[in-house]
N, C-alpha and C positions, 0 to 999 in steps of 0.2 A: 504494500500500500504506500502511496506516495502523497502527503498532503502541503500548501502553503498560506501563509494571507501574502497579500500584498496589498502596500498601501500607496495608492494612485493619488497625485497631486491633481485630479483635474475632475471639473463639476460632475455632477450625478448624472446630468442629459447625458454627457459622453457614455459614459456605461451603459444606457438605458437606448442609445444609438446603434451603440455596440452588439448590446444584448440582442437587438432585436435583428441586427443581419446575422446573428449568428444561427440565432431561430429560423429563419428564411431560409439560411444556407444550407442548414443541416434538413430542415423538411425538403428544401427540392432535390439534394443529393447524399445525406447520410451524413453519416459521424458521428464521432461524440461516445465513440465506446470506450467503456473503463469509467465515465464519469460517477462519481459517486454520489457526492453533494457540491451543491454552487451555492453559496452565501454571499450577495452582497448588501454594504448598506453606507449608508453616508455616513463623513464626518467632518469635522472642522475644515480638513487641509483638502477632500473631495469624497472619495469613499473608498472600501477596504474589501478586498475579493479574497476569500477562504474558499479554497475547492480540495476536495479528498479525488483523489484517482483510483485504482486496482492497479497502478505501476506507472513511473516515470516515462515511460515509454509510449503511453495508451496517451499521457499529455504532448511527451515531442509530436506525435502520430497528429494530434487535435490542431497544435500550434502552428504545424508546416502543411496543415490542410485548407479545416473548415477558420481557424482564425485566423491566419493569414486571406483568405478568401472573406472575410466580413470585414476587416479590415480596409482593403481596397473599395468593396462596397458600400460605406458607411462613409468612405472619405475621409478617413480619421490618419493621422501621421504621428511618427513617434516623437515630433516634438515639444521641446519642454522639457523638464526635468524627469529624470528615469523614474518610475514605480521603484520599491522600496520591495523586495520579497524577502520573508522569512519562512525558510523550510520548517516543516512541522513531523513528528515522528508521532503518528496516532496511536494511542495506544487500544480504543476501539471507535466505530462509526455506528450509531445507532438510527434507523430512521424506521419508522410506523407507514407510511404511505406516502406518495406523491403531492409537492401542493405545489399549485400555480400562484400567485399572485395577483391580485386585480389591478397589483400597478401596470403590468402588461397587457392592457386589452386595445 
């Protein structure tokens, strides 16, 4: 299992731009295997992305695909100051069922 946060210097709409070509991209062509959990939420400095994988590999696989692909689509550049990652060593991942968000409709 491979988990991190990262903490993104740049407003909530980015994420929520983000998020949403990534959803596009994966419904018209796939991806997104191994993800475990996807938390994000705002803070002071923009907001903070926590995701659990099934292995580091299942995220390179995600990164060099379907996020680089939402990426271009979305218009977004990696300008600006870097995201801030801190690797996380899980010790378990608990989840009851799937929830969506009504922030995404």
């Amino acid at each position: 299992m491979y988990a991190y946060t990262m903490h993104v210097p740049a407003p909530p709409e980015t994420y929520l731009a983000l998020h949403q070509a990534v959803a596009d991209v994966i419904s018209e062509e796939g991806g997104g295997e191994g993800l475990i959990l996807h938390l994000a939420h705002p803070t002071d400095l923009g907001f903070d992305l926590t995701e659990v994988w099934e292995s580091r590999e299942q995220l390179d696989a995600f990164n060099q695909t379907v996020f680089a692909q939402a990426m271009a689509r979305a218009g977004i550049t990696m300008d600006g100051p870097p995201p801030q990652t801190v690797e996380l060593d899980p010790l378990a991942v608990v989840t009851s069922r799937a929830f969506t968000s009504d922030a995404m409709v």
